[in-house]
C-alpha positions in Angstrom: 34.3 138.6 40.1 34.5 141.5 42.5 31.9 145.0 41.9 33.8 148.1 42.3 33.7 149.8 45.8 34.2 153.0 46.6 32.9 155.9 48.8 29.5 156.9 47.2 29.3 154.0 45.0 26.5 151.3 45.3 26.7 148.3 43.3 24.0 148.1 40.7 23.0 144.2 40.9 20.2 142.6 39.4 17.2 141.1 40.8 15.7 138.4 38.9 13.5 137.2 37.7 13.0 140.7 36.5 16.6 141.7 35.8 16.0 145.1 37.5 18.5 146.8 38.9 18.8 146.5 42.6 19.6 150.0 43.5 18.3 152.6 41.0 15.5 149.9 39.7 16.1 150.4 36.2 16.2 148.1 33.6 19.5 145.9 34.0 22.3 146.4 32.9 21.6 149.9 33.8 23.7 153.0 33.0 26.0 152.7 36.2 25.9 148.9 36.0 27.4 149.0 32.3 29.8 151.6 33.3 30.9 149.1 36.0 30.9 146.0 34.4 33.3 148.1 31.4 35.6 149.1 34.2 36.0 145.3 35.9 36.6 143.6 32.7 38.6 146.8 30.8 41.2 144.4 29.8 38.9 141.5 29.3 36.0 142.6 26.7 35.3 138.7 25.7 35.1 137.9 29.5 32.6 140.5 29.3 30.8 139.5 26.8 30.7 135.5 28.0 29.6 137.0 31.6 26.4 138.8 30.0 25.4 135.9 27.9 25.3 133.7 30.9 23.2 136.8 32.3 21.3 136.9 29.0 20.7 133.0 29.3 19.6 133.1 32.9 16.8 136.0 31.8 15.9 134.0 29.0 15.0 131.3 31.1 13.6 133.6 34.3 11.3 135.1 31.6 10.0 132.5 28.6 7.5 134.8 27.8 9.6 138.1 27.1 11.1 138.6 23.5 14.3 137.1 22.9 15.4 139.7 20.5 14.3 142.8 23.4 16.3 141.1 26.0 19.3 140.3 23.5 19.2 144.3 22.6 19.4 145.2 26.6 21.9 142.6 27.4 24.5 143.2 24.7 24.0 145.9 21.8 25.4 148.7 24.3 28.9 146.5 24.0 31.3 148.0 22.0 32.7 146.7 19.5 35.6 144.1 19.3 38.7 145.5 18.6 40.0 144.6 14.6 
C-alpha cells in the first residue's frame, strides 16, 4: 500500500505505541489521514476496513491499558457505512 504523494502533501503516519499522528500529532487516524486512507482504498471500503482493524489490533496490543471501546470509536466509527 502506497500514501498519496503530491506537492504540499505530507503523509500523516502513525507513531506507535501512541498512534499519534506523525506529522500534525493528532490523534490517529487524523482528519487528513482518514481523508487519505478513503482516497487509497475508494474502490476497496472492506480493504479498508480489514487495514484498520489490523491497526486497531496493533493499538490494542501497544496499549493494554487504554479502553477498547475509545480506541474501537477512533479507529473505525468515522467509516462510512457499507453500501446496501
Amino acid at each position: 500500500m502506497t500514501y498519496l504523494f503530491f506537492a504540499g502533501f505530507r503523509p500523516h503516519l502513525p507513531i506507535r505505541p501512541l498512534f499519534l499522528c506523525r506529522t500534525c500529532g493528532g490523534k490517529w487516524p487524523c482528519q487528513p489521514a482518514r481523508l487519505a486512507l478513503l482516497a487509497m482504498f475508494q474502490d476497496d471500503r472492506q480493504g479498508l476496513r480489514l487495514h484498520l482493524a489490523r491497526k486497531l489490533l496493533t493499538a490494542l496490543a501497544d496499549q493494554p491499558c487504554t479502553d477498547t471501546a475509545t480506541l474501537t470509536t477512533r479507529f473505525l466509527a468515522w467509516l462510512p457505512p457499507p453500501p446496501p
